[in-house]
C-alpha positions in Angstrom: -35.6 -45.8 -24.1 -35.2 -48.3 -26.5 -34.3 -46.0 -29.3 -31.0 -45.7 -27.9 -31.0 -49.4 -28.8 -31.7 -48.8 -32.6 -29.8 -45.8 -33.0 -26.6 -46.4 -35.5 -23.2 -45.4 -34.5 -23.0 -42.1 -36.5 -26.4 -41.0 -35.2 -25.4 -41.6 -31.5 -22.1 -40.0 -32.1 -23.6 -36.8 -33.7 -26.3 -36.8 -31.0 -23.6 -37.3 -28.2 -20.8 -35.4 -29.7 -21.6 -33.5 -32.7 -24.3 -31.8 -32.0 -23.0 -30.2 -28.5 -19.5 -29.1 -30.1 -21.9 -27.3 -32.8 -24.0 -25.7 -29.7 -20.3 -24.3 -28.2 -19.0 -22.9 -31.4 -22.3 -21.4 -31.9 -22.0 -19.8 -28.3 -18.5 -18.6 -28.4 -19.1 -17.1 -32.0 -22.4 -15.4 -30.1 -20.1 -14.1 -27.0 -17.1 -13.1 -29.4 -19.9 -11.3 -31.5 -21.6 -9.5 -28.4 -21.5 -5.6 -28.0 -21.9 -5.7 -24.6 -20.1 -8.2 -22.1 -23.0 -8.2 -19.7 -25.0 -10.0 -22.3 -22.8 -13.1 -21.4 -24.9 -14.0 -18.4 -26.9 -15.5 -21.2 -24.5 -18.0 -22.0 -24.5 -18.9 -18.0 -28.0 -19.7 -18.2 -27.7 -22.0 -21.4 -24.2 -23.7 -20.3 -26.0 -25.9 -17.5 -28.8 -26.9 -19.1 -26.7 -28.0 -22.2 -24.7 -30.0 -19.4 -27.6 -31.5 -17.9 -29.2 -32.7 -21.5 -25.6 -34.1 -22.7 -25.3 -35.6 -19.3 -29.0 -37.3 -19.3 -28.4 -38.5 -23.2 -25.0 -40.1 -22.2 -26.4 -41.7 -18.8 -29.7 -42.2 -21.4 -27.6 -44.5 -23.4 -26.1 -46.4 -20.5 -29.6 -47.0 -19.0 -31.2 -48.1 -22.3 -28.2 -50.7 -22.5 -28.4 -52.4 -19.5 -31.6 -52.2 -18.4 -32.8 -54.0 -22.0 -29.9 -56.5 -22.4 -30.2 -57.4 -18.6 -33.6 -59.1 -19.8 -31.4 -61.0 -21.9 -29.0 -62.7 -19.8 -28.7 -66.3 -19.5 -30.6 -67.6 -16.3 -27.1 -68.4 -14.5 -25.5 -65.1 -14.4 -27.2 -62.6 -11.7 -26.5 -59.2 -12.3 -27.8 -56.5 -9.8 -30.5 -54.3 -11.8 -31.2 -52.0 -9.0 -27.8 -51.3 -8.1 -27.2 -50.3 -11.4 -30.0 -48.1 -12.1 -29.3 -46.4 -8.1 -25.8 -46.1 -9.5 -26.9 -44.5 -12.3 -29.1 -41.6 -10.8 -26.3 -40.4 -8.4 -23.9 -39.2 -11.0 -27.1 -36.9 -12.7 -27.5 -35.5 -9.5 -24.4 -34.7 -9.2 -24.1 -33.1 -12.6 -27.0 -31.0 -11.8 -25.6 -29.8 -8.4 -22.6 -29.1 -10.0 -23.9 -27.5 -12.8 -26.0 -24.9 -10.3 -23.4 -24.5 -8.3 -20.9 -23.1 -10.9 -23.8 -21.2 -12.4 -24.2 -19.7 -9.0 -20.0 -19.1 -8.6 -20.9 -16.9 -11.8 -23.0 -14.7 -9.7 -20.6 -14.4 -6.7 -17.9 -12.1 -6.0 -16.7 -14.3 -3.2 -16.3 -18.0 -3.6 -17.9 -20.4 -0.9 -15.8 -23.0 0.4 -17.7 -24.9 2.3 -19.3 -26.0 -0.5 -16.0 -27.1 -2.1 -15.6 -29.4 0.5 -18.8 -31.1 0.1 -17.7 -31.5 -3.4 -15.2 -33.3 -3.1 -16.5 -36.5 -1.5 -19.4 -36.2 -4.1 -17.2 -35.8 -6.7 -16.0 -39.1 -5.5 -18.7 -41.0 -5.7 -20.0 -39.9 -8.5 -16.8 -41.5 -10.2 -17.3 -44.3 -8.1 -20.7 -44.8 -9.3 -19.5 -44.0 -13.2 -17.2 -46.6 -13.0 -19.4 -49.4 -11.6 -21.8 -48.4 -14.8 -19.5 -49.0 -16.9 -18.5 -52.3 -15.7 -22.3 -53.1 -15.8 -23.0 -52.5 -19.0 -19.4 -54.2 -20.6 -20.5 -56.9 -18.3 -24.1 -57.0 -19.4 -23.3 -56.9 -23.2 -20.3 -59.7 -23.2 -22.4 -61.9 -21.4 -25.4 -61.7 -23.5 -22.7 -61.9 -26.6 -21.3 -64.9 -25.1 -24.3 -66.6 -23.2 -21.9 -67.6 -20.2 -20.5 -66.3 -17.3 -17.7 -63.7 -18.3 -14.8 -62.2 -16.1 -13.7 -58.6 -15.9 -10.7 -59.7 -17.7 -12.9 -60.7 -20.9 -14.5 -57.5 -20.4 -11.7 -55.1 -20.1 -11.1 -53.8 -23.8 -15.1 -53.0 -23.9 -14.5 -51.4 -20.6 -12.2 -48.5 -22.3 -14.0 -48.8 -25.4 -17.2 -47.6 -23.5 -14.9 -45.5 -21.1 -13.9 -43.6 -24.2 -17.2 -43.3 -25.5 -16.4 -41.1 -28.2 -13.7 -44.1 -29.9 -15.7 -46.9 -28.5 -19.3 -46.2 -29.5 -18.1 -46.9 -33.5 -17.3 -50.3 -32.6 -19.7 -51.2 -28.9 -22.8 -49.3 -30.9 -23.2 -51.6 -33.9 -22.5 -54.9 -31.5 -25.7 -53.2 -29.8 -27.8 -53.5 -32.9 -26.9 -56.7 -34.0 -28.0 -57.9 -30.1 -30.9 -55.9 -30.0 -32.3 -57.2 -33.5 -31.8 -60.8 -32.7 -34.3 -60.3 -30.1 -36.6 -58.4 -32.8 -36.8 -60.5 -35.2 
């Protein structure tokens, strides 16, 4: 997972980014194009597993960051590793749940709400558990930028940076680099 490490800004951008908005103009040029509207179930079948692959690249990235910079942190700042990674498996779940569920809505006539409710508190969590990555890995990278203790006040513009990926990851991304070839070279 270290490529994720290596990668420059553009490349992770295109991979994150440009690459699925390509993948939904291609489909809704494909479903506009279509003869026949049942043919559309195909698009059902390829909408989750684009999900799940964006989804696993994103989380991909956030694993690959704080798993290897963790290494790097001075000896006096403890930083819970398995937390983080438990954290970070939830949300994927989730996604794929979610992703299977609304696949299966498709095939319905009648929605289920039962299973609604169970979202919900999922739902929750999941954010809960979003938002505690992202803290980790701000945390993990100003600390190992800094070699001291930091607050979550000192972390707070990387927090939205990273929150926003898609503005942040031209400015975190190439901080990355620099971080991870110090320990390279």
């Amino acid at each position: 997972m270290k490529i994720f490490l290596t990668l420059k800004h553009w490349q992770l951008f295109a991979i994150t980014f440009g690459l699925p908005i390509i993948i939904q103009i291609l489909g809704i040029v494909f479903i506009l194009g279509m003869d026949k509207p049942d043919n559309i179930i195909l698009f059902n079948y390829l909408f989750p597993i684009l999900t799940i692959v964006f989804a696993c690249i994103y989380f991909g990235w956030f694993y690959s960051v704080g798993t290897n910079l963790h290494h790097k942190l001075p000896p006096s700042v403890k930083m819970n590793l398995v937390l983080f990674k438990s954290f970070l498996v939830f949300p994927i779940i989730y996604i794929g749940f979610i992703c299977i569920f609304i696949f299966n809505m498709s095939q319905l006539r009648e929605p289920n709400f039962m299973l609604f409710t169970l979202i919900f508190p999922l739902h929750l969590i999941s954010m809960f558990c979003v938002f505690y990555c992202l803290y980790f890995v701000t945390k993990v990278i100003k600390t190992v930028e800094r070699q001291e203790k930091v607050s979550f006040g000192d972390c707070l513009g990387d927090f939205f940076l990273i929150w926003f990926f898609f503005i942040g990851i031209w400015i975190i991304q190439p901080r990355i680099n620099a971080l991870y070839q110090k320990d390279v070279a």
